[in-house]
PDB file as gemmi writes it, atoms N, CA and C in Angstrom:
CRYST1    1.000    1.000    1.000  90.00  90.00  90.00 P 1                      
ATOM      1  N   UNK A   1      88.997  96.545  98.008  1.00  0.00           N  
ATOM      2  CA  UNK A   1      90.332  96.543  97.432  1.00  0.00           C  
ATOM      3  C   UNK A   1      91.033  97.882  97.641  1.00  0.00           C  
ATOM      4  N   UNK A   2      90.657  99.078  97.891  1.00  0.00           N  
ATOM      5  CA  UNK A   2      91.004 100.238  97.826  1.00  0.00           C  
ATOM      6  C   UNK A   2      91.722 100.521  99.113  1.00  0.00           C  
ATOM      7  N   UNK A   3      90.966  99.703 100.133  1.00  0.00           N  
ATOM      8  CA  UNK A   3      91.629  99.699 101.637  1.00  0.00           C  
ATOM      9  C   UNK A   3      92.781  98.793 101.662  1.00  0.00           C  
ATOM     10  N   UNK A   4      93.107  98.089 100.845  1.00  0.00           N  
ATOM     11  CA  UNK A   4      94.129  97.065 100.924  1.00  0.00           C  
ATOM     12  C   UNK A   4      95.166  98.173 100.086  1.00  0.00           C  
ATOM     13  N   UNK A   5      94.786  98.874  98.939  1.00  0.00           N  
ATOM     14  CA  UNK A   5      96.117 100.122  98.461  1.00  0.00           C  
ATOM     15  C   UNK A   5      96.296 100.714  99.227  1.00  0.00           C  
ATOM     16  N   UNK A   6      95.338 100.962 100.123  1.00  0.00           N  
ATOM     17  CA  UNK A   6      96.129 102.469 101.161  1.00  0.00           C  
ATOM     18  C   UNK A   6      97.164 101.680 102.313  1.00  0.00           C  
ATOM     19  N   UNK A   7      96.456 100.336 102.874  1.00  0.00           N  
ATOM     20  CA  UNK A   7      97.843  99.640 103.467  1.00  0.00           C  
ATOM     21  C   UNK A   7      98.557  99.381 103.018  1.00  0.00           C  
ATOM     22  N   UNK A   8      98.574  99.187 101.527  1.00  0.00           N  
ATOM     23  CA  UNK A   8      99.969  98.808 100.676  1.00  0.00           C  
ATOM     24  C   UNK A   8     101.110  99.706 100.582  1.00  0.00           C  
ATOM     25  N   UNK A   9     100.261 101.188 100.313  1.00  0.00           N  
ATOM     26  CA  UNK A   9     100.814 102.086 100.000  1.00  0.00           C  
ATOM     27  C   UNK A   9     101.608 102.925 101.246  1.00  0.00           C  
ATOM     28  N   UNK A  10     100.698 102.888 102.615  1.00  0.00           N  
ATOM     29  CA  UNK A  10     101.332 103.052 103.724  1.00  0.00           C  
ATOM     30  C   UNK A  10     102.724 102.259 104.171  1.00  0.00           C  
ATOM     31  N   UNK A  11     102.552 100.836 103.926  1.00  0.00           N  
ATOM     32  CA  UNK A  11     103.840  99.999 103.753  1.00  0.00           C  
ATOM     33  C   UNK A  11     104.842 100.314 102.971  1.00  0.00           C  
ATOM     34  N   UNK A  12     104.753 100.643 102.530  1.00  0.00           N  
ATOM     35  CA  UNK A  12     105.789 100.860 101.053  1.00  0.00           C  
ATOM     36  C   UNK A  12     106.057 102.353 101.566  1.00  0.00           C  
ATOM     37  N   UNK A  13     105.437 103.407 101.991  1.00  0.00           N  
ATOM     38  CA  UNK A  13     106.660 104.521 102.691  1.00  0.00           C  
ATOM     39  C   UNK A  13     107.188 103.891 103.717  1.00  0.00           C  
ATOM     40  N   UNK A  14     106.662 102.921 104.609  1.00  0.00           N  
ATOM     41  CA  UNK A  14     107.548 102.936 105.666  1.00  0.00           C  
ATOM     42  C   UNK A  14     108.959 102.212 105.426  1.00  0.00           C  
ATOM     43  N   UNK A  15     108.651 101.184 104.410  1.00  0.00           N  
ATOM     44  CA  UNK A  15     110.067 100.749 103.968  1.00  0.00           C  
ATOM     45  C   UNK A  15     110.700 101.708 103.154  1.00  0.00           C  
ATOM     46  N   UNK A  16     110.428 102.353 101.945  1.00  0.00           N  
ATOM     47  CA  UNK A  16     111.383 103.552 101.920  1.00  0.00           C  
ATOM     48  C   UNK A  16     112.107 104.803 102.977  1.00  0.00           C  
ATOM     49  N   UNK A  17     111.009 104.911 103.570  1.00  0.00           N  
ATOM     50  CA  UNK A  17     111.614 105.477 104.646  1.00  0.00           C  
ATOM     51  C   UNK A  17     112.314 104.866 105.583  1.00  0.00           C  
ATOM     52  N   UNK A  18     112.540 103.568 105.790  1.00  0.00           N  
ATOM     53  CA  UNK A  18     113.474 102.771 106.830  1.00  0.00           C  
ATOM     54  C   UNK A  18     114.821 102.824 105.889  1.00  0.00           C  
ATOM     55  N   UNK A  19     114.977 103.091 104.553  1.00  0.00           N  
ATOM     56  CA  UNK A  19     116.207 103.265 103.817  1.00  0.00           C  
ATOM     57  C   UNK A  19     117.073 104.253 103.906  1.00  0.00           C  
ATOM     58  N   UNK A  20     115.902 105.260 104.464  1.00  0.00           N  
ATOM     59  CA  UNK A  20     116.771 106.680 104.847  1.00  0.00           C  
ATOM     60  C   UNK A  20     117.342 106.221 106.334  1.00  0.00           C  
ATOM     61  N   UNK A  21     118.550 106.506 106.418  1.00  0.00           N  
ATOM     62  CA  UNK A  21     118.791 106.274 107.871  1.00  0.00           C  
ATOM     63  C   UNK A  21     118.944 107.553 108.884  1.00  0.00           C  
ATOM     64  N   UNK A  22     119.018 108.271 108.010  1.00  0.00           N  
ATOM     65  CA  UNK A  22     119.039 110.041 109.455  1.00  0.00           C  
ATOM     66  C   UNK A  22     118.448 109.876 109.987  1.00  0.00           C  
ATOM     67  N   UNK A  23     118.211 109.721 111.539  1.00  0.00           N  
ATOM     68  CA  UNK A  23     117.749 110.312 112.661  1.00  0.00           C  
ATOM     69  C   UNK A  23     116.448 108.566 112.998  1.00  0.00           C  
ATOM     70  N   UNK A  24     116.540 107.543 111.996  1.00  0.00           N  
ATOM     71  CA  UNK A  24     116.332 106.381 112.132  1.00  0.00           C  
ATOM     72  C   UNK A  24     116.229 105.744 113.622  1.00  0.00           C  
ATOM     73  N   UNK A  25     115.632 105.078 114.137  1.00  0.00           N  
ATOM     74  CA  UNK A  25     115.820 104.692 115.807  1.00  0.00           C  
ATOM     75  C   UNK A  25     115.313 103.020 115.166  1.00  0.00           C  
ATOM     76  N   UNK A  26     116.021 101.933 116.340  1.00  0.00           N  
ATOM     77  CA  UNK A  26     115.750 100.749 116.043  1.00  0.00           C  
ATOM     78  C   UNK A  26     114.413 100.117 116.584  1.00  0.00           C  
ATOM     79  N   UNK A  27     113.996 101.022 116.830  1.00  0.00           N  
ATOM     80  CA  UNK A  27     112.283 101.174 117.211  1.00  0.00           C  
ATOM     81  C   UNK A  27     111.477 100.801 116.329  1.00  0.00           C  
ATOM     82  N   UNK A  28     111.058  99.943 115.250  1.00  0.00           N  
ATOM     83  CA  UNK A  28     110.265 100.590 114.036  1.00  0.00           C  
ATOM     84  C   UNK A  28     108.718 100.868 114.372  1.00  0.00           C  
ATOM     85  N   UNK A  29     108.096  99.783 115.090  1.00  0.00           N  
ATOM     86  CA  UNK A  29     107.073  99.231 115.650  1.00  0.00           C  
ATOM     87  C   UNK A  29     105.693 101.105 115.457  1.00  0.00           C  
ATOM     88  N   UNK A  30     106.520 102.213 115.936  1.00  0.00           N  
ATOM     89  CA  UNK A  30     105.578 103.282 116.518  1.00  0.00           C  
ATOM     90  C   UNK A  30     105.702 103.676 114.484  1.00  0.00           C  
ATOM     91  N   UNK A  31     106.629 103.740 113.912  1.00  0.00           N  
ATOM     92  CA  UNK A  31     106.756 104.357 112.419  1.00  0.00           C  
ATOM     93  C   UNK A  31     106.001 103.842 111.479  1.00  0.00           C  
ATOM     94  N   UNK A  32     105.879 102.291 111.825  1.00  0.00           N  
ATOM     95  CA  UNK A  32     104.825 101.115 111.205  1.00  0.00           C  
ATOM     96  C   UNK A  32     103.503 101.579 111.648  1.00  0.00           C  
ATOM     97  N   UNK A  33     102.979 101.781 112.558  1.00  0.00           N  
ATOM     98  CA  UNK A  33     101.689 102.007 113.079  1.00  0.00           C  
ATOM     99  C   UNK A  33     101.016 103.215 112.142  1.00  0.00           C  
ATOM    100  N   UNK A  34     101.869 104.259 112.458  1.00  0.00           N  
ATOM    101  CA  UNK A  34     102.156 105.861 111.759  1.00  0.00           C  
ATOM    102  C   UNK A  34     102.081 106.029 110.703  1.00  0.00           C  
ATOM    103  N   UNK A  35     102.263 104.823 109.615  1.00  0.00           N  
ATOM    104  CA  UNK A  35     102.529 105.135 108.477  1.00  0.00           C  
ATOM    105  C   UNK A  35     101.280 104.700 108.057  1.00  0.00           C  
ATOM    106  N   UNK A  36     100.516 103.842 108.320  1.00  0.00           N  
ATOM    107  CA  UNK A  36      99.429 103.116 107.942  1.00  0.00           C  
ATOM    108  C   UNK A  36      98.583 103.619 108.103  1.00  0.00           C  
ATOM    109  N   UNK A  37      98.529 104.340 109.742  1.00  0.00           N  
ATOM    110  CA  UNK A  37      97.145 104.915 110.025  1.00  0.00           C  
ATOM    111  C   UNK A  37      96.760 105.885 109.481  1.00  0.00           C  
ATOM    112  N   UNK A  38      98.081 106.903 108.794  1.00  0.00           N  
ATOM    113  CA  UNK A  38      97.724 108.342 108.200  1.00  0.00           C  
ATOM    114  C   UNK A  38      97.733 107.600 106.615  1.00  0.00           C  
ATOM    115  N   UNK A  39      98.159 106.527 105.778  1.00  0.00           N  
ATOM    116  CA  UNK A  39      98.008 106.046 105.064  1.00  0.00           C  
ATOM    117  C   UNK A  39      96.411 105.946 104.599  1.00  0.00           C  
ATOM    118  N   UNK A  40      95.792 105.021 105.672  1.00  0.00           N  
ATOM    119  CA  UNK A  40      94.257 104.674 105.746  1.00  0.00           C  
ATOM    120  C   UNK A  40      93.487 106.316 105.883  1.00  0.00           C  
ATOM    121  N   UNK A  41      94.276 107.204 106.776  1.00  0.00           N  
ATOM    122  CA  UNK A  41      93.146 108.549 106.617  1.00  0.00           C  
ATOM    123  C   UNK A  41      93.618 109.231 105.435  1.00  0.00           C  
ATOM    124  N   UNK A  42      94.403 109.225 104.866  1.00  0.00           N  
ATOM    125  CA  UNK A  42      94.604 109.800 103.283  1.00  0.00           C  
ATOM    126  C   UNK A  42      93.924 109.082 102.526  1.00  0.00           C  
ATOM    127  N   UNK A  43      93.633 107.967 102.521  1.00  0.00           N  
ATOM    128  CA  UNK A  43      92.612 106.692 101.508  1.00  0.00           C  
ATOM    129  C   UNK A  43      91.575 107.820 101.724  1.00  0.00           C  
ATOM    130  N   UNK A  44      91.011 107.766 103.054  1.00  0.00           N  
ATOM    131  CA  UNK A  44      89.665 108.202 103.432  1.00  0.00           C  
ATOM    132  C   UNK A  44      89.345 109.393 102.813  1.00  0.00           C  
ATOM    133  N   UNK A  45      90.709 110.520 102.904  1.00  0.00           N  
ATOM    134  CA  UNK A  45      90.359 111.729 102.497  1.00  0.00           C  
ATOM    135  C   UNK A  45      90.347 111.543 100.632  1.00  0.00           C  
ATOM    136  N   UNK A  46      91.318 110.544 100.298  1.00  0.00           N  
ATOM    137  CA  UNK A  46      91.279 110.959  98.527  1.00  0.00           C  
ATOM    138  C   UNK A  46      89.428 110.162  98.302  1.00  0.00           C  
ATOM    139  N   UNK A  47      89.241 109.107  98.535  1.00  0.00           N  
ATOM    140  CA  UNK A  47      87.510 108.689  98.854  1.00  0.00           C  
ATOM    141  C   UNK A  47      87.012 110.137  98.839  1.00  0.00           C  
ATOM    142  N   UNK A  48      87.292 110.980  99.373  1.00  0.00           N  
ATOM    143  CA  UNK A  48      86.196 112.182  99.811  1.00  0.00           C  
ATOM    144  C   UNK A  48      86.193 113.467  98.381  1.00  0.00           C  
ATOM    145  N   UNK A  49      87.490 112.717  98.060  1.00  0.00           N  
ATOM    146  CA  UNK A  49      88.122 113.756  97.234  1.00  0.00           C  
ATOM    147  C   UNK A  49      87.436 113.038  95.915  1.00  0.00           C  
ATOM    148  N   UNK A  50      86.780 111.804  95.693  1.00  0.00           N  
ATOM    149  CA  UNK A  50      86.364 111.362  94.741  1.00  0.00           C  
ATOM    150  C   UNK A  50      87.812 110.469  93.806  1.00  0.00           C  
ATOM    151  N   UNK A  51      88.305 110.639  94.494  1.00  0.00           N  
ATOM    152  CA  UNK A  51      89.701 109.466  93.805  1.00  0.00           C  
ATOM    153  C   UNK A  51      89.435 108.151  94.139  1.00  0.00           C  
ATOM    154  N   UNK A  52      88.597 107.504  93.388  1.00  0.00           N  
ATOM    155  CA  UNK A  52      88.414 106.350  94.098  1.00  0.00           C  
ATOM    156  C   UNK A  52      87.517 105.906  94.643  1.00  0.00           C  
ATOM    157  N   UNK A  53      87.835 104.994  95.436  1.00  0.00           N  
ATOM    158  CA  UNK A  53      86.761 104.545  96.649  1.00  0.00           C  
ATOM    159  C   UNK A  53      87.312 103.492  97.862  1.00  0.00           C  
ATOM    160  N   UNK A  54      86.907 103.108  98.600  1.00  0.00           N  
ATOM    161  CA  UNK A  54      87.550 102.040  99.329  1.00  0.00           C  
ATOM    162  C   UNK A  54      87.090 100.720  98.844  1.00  0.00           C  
ATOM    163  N   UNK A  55      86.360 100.804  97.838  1.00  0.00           N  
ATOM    164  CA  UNK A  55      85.917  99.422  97.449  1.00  0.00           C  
ATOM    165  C   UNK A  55      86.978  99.249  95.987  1.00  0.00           C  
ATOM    166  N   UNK A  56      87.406  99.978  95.504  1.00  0.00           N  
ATOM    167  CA  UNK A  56      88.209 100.266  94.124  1.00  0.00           C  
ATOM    168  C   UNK A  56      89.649 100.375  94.174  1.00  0.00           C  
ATOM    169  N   UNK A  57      90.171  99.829  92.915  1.00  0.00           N  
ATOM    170  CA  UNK A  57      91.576 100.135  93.448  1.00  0.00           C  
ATOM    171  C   UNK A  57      91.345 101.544  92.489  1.00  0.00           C  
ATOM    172  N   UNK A  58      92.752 102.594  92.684  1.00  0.00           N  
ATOM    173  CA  UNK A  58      92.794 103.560  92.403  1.00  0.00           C  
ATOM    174  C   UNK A  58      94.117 104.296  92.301  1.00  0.00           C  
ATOM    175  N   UNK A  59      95.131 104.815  91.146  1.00  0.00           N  
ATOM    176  CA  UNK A  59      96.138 104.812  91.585  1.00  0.00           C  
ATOM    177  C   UNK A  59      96.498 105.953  92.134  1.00  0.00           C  
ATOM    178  N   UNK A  60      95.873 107.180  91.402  1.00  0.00           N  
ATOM    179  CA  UNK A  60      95.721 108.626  92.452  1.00  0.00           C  
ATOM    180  C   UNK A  60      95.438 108.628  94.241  1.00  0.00           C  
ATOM    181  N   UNK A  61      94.756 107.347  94.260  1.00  0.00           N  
ATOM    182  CA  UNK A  61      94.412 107.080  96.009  1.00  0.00           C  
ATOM    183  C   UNK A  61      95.401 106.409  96.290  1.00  0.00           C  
ATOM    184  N   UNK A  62      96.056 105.879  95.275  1.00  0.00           N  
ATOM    185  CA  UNK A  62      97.462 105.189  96.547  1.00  0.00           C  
ATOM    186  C   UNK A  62      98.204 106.190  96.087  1.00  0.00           C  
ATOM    187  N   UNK A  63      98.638 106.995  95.289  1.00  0.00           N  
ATOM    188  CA  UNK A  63      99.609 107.705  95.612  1.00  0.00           C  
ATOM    189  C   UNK A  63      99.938 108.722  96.433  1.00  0.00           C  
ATOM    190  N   UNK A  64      98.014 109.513  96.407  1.00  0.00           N  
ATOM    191  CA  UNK A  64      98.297 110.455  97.507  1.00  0.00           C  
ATOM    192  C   UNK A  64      98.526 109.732  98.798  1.00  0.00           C  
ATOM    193  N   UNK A  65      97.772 108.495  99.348  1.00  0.00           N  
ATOM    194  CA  UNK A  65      98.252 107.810 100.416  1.00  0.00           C  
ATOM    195  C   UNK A  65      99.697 107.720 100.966  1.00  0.00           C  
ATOM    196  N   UNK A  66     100.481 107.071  99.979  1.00  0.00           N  
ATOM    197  CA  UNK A  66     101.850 106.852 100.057  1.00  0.00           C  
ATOM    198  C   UNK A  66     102.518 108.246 100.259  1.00  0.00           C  
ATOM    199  N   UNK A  67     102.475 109.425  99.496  1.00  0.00           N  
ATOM    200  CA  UNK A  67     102.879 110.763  99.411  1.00  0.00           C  
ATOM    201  C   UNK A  67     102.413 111.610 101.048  1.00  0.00           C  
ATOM    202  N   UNK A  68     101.227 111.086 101.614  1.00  0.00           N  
ATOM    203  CA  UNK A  68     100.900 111.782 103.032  1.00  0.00           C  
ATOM    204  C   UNK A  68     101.812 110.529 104.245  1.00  0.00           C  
ATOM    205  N   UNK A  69     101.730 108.950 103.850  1.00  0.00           N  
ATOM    206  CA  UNK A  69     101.940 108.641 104.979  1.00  0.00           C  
ATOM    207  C   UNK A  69     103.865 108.953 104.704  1.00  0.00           C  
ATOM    208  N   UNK A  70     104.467 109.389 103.705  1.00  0.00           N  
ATOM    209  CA  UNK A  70     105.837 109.558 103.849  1.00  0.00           C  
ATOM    210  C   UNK A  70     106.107 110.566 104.607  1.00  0.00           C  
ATOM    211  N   UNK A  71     104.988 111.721 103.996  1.00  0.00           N  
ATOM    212  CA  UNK A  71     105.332 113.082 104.369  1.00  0.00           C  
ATOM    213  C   UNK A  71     105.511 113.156 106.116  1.00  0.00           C  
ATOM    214  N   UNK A  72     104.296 112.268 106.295  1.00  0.00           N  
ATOM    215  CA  UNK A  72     104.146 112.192 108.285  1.00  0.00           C  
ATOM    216  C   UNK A  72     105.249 111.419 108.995  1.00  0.00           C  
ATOM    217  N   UNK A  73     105.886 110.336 108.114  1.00  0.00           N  
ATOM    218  CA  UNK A  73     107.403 109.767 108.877  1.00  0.00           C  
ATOM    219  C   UNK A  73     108.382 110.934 109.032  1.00  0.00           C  
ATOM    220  N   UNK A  74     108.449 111.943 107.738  1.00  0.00           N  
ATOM    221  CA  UNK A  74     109.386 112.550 107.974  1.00  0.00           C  
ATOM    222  C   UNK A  74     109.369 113.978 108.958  1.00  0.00           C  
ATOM    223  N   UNK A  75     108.035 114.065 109.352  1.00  0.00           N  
ATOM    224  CA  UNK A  75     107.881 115.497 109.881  1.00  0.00           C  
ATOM    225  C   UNK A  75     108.007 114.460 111.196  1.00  0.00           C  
ATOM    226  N   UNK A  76     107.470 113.390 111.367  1.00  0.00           N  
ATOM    227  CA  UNK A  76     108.359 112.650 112.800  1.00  0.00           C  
ATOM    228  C   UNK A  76     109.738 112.506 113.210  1.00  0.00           C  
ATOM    229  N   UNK A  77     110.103 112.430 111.840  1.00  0.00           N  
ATOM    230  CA  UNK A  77     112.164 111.893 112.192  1.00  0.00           C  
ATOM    231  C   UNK A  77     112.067 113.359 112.751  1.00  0.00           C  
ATOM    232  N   UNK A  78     111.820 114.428 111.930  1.00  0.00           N  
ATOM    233  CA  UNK A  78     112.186 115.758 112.143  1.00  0.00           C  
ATOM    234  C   UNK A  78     111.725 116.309 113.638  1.00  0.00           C  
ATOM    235  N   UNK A  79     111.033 115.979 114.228  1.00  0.00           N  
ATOM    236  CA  UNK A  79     110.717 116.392 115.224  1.00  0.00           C  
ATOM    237  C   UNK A  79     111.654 115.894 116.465  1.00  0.00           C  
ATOM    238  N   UNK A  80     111.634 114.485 115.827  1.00  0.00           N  
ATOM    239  CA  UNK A  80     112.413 113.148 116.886  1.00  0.00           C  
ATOM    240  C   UNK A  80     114.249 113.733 117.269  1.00  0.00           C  
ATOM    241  N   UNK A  81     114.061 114.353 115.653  1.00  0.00           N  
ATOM    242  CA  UNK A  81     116.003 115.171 115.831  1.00  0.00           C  
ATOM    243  C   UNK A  81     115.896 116.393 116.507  1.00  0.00           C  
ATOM    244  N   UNK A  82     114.680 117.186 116.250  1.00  0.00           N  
ATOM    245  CA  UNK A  82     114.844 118.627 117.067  1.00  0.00           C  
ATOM    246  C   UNK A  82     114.843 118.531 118.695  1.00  0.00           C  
ATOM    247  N   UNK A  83     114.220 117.687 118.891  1.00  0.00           N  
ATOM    248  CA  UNK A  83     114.009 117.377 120.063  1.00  0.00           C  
ATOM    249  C   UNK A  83     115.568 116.734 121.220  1.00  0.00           C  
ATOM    250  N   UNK A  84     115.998 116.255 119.483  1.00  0.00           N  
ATOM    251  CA  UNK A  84     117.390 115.130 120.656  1.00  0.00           C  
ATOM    252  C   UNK A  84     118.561 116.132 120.479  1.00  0.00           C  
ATOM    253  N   UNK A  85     118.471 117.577 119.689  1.00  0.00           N  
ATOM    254  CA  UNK A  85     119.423 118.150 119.796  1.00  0.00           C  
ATOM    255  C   UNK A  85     119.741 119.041 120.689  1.00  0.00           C  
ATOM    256  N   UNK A  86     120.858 119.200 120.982  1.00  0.00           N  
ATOM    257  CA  UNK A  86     121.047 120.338 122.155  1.00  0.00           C  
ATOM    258  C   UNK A  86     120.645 121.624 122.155  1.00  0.00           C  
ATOM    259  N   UNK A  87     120.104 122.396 123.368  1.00  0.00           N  
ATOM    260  CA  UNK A  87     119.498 123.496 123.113  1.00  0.00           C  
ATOM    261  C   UNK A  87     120.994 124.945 123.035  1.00  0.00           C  
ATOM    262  N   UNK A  88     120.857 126.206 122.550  1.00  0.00           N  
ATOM    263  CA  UNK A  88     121.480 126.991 122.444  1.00  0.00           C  
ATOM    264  C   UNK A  88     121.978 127.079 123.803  1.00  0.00           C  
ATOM    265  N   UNK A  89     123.405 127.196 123.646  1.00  0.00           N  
ATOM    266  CA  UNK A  89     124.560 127.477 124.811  1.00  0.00           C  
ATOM    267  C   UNK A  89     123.988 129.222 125.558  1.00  0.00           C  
ATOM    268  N   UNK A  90     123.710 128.781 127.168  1.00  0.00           N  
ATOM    269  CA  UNK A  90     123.581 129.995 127.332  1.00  0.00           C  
ATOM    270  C   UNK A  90     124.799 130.991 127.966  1.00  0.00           C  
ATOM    271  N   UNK A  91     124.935 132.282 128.266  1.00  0.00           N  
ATOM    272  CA  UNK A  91     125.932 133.246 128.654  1.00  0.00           C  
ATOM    273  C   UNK A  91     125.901 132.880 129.930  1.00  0.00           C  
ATOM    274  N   UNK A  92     127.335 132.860 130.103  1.00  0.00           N  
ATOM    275  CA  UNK A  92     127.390 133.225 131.489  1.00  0.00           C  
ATOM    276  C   UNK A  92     127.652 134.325 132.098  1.00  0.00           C  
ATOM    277  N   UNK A  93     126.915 134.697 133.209  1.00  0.00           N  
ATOM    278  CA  UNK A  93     127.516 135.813 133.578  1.00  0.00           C  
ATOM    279  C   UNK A  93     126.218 136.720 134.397  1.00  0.00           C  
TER     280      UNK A  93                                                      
END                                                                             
């Protein structure tokens, strides 16, 4: 049951985070993947951390879950915008 909170909980940032629309792409497919998988390794790590277990539900293990797989959408949007913005105008001359 504990592995079914951390996919729950991975789900549930990615739809909050599909609410934010900054820097959003109609892609979702790679953000869905992303959110789950660091979802499931935050399960793993709060498990390690003794929050829980993967056999247990736990609500400290879904929250840190949900709280890491948000944190990783957004250090993606953020990267996804630094990347699409233009670089500093250089001198001519």
């Amino acid at each position: 049951m504990g592995i079914a909170l951390w996919i729950a909980a991975g789900l549930a940032a990615f739809l909050v985070a599909r609410i934010v629309p900054t820097s959003r792409r109609s892609v979702w497919f790679p953000e869905l993947a992303v959110s789950i998988a660091f979802a499931a390794i935050a399960g793993l790590v709060a498990t390690a951390l003794d929050f829980g277990g993967w056999k247990e539900l736990d609500w400290r293990a879904g929250t840190f879950a949900f709280f890491v797989a948000f944190a990783v959408l957004g250090v993606m949007r953020a990267l996804r915008k630094a990347a699409a913005a233009p670089g500093p105008a250089r001198p001519k001359g």
